[in-house]
C-alpha positions as CSV (number, residue, x, y, z in Angstrom):
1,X,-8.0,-26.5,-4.2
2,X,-7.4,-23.0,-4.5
3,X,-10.0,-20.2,-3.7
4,X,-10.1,-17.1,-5.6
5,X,-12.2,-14.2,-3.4
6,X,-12.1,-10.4,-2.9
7,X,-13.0,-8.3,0.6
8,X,-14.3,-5.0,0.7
9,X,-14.7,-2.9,3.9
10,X,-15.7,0.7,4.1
11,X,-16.4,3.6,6.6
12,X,-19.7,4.4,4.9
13,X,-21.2,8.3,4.8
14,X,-22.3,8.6,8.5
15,X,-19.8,6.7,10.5
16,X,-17.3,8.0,12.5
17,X,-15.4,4.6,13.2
18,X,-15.1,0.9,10.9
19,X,-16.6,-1.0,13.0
20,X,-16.9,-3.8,11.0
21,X,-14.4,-6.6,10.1
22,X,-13.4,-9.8,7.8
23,X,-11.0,-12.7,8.4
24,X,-9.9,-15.0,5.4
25,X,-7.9,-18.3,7.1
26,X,-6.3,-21.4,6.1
27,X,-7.1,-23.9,9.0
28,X,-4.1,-25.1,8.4
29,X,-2.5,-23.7,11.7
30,X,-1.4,-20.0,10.2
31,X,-2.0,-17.2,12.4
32,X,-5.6,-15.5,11.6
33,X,-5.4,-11.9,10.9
34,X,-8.3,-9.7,11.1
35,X,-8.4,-7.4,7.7
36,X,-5.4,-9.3,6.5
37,X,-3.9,-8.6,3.0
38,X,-5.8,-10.3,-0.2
39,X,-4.1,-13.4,-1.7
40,X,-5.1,-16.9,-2.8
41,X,-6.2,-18.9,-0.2
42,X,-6.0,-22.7,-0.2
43,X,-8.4,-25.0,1.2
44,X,-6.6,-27.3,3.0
45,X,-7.6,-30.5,4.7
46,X,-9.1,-29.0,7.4
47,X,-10.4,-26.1,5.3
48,X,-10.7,-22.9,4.8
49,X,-12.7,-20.2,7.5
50,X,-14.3,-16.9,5.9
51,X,-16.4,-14.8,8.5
52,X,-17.7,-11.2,8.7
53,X,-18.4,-9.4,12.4
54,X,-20.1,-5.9,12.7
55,X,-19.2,-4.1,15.8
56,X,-21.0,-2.1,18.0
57,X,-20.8,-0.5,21.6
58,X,-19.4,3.3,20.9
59,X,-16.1,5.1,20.8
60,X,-13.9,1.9,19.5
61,X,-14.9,-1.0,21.7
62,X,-17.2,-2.1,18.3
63,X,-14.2,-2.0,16.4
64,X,-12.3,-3.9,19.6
65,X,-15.7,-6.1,19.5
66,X,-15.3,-7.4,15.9
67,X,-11.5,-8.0,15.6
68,X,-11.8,-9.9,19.1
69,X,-14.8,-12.2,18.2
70,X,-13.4,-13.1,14.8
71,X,-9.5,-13.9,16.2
72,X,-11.5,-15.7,18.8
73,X,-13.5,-17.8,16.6
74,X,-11.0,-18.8,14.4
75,X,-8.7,-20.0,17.1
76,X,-11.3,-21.5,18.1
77,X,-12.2,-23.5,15.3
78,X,-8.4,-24.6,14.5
79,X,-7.8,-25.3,18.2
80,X,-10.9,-27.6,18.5
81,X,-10.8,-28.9,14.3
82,X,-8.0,-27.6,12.1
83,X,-5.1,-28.8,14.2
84,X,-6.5,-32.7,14.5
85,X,-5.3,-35.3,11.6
86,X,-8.1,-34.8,8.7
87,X,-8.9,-38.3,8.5
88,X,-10.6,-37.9,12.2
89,X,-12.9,-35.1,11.0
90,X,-16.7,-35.4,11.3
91,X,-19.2,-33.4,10.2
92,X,-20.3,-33.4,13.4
93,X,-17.3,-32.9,14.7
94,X,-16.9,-29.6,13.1
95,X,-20.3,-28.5,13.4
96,X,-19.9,-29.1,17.6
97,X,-16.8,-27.0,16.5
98,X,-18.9,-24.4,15.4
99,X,-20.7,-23.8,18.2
100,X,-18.1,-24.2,21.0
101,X,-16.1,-21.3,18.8
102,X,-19.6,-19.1,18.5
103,X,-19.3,-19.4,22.3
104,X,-16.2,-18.7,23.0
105,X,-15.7,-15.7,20.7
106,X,-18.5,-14.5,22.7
107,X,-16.9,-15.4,26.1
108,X,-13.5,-13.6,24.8
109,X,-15.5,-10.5,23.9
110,X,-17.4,-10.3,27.4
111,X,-14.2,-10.9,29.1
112,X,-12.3,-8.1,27.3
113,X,-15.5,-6.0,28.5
114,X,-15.2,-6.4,31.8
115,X,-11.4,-5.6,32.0
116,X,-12.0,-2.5,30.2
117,X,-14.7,-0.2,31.7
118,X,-14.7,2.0,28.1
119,X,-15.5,-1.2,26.3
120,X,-18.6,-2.1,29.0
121,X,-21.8,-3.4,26.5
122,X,-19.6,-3.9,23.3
123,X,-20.6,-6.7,21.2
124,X,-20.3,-8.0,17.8
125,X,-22.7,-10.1,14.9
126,X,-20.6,-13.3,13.5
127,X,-21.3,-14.6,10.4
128,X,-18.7,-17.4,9.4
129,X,-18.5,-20.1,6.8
130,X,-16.1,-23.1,6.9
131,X,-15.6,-24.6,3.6
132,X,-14.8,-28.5,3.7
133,X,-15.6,-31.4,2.3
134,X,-17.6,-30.1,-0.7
135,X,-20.1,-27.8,1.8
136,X,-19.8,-24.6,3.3
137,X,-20.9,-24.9,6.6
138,X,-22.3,-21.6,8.0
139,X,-22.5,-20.0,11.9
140,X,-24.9,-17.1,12.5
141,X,-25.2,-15.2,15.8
142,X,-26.7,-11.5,14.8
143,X,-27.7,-10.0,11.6
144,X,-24.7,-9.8,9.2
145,X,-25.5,-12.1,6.5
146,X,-24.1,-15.6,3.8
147,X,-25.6,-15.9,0.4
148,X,-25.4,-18.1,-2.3
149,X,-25.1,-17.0,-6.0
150,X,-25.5,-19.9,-8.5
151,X,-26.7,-19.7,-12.3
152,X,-28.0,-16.2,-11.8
153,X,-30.1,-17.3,-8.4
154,X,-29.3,-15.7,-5.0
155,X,-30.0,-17.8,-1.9
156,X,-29.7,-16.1,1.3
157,X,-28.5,-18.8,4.1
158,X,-28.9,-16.9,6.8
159,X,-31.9,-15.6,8.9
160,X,-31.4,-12.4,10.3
161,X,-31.7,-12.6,13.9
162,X,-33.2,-9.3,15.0
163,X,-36.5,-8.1,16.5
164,X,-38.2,-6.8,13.2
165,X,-37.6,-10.2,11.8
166,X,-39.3,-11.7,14.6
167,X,-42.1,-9.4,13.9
168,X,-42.3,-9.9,10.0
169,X,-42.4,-13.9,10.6
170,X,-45.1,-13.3,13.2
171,X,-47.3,-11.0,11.0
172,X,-46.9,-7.7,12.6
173,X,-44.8,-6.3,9.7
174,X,-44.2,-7.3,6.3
175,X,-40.5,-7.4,4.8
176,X,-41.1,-4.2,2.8
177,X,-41.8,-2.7,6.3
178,X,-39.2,-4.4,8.1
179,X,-36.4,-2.7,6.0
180,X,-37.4,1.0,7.3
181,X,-39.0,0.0,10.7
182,X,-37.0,2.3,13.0
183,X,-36.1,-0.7,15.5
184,X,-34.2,-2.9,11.9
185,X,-30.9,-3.0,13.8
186,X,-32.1,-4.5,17.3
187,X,-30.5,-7.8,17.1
188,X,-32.1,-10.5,19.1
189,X,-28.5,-12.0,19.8
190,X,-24.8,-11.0,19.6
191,X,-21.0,-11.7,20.7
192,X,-20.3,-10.7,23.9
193,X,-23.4,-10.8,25.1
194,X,-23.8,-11.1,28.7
195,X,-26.5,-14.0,28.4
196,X,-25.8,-17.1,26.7
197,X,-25.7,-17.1,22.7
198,X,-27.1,-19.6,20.5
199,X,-25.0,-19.9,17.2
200,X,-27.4,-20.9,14.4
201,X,-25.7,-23.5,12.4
202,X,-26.3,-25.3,8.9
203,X,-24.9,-25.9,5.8
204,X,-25.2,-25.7,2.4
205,X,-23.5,-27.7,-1.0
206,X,-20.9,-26.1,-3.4
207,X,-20.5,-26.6,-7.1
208,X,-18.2,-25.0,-9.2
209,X,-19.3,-21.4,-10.5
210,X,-20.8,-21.6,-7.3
211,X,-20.3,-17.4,-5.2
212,X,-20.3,-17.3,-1.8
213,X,-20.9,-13.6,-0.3
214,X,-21.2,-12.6,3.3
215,X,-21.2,-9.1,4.4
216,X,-22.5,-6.7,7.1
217,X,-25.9,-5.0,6.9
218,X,-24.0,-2.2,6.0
219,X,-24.5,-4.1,2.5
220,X,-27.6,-5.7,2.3
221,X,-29.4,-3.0,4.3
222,X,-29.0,0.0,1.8
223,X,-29.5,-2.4,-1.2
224,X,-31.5,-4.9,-1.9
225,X,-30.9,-8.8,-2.8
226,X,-32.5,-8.2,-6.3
227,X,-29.2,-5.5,-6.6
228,X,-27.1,-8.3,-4.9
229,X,-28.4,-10.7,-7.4
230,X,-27.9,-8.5,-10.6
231,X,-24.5,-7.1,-9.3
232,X,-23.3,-11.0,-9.2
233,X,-25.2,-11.8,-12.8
234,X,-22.9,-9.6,-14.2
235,X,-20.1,-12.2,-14.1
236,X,-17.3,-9.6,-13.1
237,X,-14.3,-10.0,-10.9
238,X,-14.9,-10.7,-7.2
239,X,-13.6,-7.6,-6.4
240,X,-14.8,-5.6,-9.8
241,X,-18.2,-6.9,-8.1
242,X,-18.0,-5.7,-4.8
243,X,-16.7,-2.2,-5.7
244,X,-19.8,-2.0,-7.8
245,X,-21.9,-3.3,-4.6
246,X,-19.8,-0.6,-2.8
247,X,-21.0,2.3,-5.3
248,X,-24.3,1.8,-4.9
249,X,-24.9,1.4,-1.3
250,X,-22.4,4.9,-1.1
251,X,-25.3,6.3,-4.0
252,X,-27.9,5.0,-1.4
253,X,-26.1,6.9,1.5
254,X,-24.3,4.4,3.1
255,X,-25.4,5.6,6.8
256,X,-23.2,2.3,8.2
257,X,-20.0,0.9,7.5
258,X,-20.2,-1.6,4.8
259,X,-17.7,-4.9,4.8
260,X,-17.8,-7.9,2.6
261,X,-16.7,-11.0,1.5
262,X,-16.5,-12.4,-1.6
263,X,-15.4,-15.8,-2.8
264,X,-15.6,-17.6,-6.5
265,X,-15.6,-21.4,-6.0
266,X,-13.9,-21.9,-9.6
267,X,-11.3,-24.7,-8.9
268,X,-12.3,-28.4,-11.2
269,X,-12.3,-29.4,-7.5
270,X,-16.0,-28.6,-7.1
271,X,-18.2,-30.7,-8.9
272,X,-20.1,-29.0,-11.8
273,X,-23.7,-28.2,-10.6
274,X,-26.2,-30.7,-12.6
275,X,-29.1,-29.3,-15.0
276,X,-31.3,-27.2,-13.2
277,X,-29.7,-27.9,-9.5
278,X,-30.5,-24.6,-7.4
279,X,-28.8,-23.9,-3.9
280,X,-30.5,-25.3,-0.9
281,X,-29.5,-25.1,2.5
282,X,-29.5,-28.8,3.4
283,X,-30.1,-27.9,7.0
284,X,-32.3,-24.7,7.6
285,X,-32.0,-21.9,9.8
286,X,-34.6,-21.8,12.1
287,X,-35.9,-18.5,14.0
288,X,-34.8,-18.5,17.3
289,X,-37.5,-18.9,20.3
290,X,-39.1,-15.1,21.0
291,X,-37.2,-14.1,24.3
292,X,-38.2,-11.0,26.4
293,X,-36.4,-7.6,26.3
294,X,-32.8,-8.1,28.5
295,X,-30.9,-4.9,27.6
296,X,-30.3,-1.9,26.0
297,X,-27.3,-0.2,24.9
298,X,-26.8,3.5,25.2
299,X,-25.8,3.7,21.2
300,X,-29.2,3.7,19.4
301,X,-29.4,0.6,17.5
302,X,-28.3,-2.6,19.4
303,X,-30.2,-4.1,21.4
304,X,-29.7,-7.3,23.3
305,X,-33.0,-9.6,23.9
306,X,-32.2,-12.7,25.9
307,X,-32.3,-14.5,29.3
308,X,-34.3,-16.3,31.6
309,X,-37.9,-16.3,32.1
């Protein structure tokens, strides 16, 4: 089963560094690399690991952040999946794989902050997908974002875990609100973290036609998903598509750096979807428990809410 798909990853307007980063990877025991070239990617056996980070900490330790949490996680995830014979594989097993690679992508990052004093309070969001066995299953930790095109329908998979989304789901804002509220990129959770993460996990079925798009909030915060939606309706090129995502979030002033994934789930491998079968995400995301303020950055923007009581 082959995968056509398309990345896109851009400084933005306001920027000084790319903080943001995209790994494309074969499970098959092939060496991740972080911003690798385009090409074809086969799902294998084992399958095939797509994931977006946005870094942040100042200077370059959010560009350090990224490109260490994703390398992390997708050792990770071949270490404790990929490299095990395929007819052993459970869903559970790769969901427990998941998590334990969520962790320790977070555990790399810390540790790689300590050692460096210039990297001290970097972190990273992680949003991966692992497609296998007719699903893509998805890992959250932060506010990047997965979506779902299919027959002109966008799902998003993912719930944005951040303190205005706490506050729209507990009535203090409303969504309209939410996307200019000051405080939009606190994130409630992130790699490398000093308190313990927890990845949000589910998954979701793929039929052929099927587009599966995951990019930073360098994306979907200067556009919105009815733009996502109607840049995907228009049935171009994955990459013809995100160049034209691209152009309008750079219209829109692009005041973050914008990355992306894009994949078209073509292959006669995929089942056709049946008449009038929309997306659902089999099992939802939900919000994580409201936890008190832990820490604050010194770059406006990230903050980290977490810990004990």
């Amino acid at each position: 089963m082959l995968i056509d798909y398309a990345a896109i990853t851009h400084l933005g307007k306001v920027r000084k560094n790319n903080e943001d980063a995209y790994l494309v990877n074969a499970l098959d025991g092939e060496e991740p690399i972080v911003n690798g070239p385009l090409r074809m990617q086969k799902v294998c056996k084992s399958g095939l690991l797509a994931a977006v980070a946005d870094g942040m900490g100042g200077a370059a330790a959010g560009e350090v952040a990224s490109r260490e949490g994703l390398a992390a996680a997708a050792l990770h995830i071949f270490g404790h999946w990929g490299r095990f014979p395929a007819e052993d594989a459970t869903e559970e097993g790769l969901l427990e794989t998941l998590k334990v690679a969520a962790e320790g992508a977070s555990e790399s990052v810390l540790r790689y902050s300590d050692n460096d004093r210039s990297s001290r309070g970097m972190g990273s969001t992680l949003t991966a997908a692992v497609l296998w066995n007719g699903f893509a299953y998805i890992c959250q930790v932060g506010d990047s974002r997965a979506y779902l095109f299919r027959r002109g329908e966008l799902l998003q998979l993912t719930v944005d875990q951040t303190l205005v989304n706490e506050m729209v789901n507990s009535g203090t804002l409303t969504r309209e609100q939410a996307r200019t509220h000051p405080q939009r990129n606190m994130i409630t959770q992130a790699i490398g973290a000093p308190q313990p993460i927890v990845a949000v996990l589910g998954k979701v079925p793929l039929r052929r036609g099927d587009r599966l798009l995951l990019c930073s909030d360098g994306l979907h915060g200067e556009i919105t998903d009815s733009r996502i939606q109607a840049n995907l309706a228009y049935g171009y090129s994955t990459r013809r598509t995100l160049e034209l995502m691209l152009e309008e979030v750079l219209f829109h002033g692009a005041r973050d750096n914008v990355t992306a994934l894009l994949l078209a789930l073509d292959d006669p491998g995929f089942p056709l979807p049946a008449e009038g079968e929309k997306p659902v995400v089999i099992n939802p995301f939900e919000s994580l428990p409201k936890v008190r303020p832990a820490k604050d950055s010194k770059r406006g923007g990230w903050r980290i809410f977490g810990g004990g009581s």
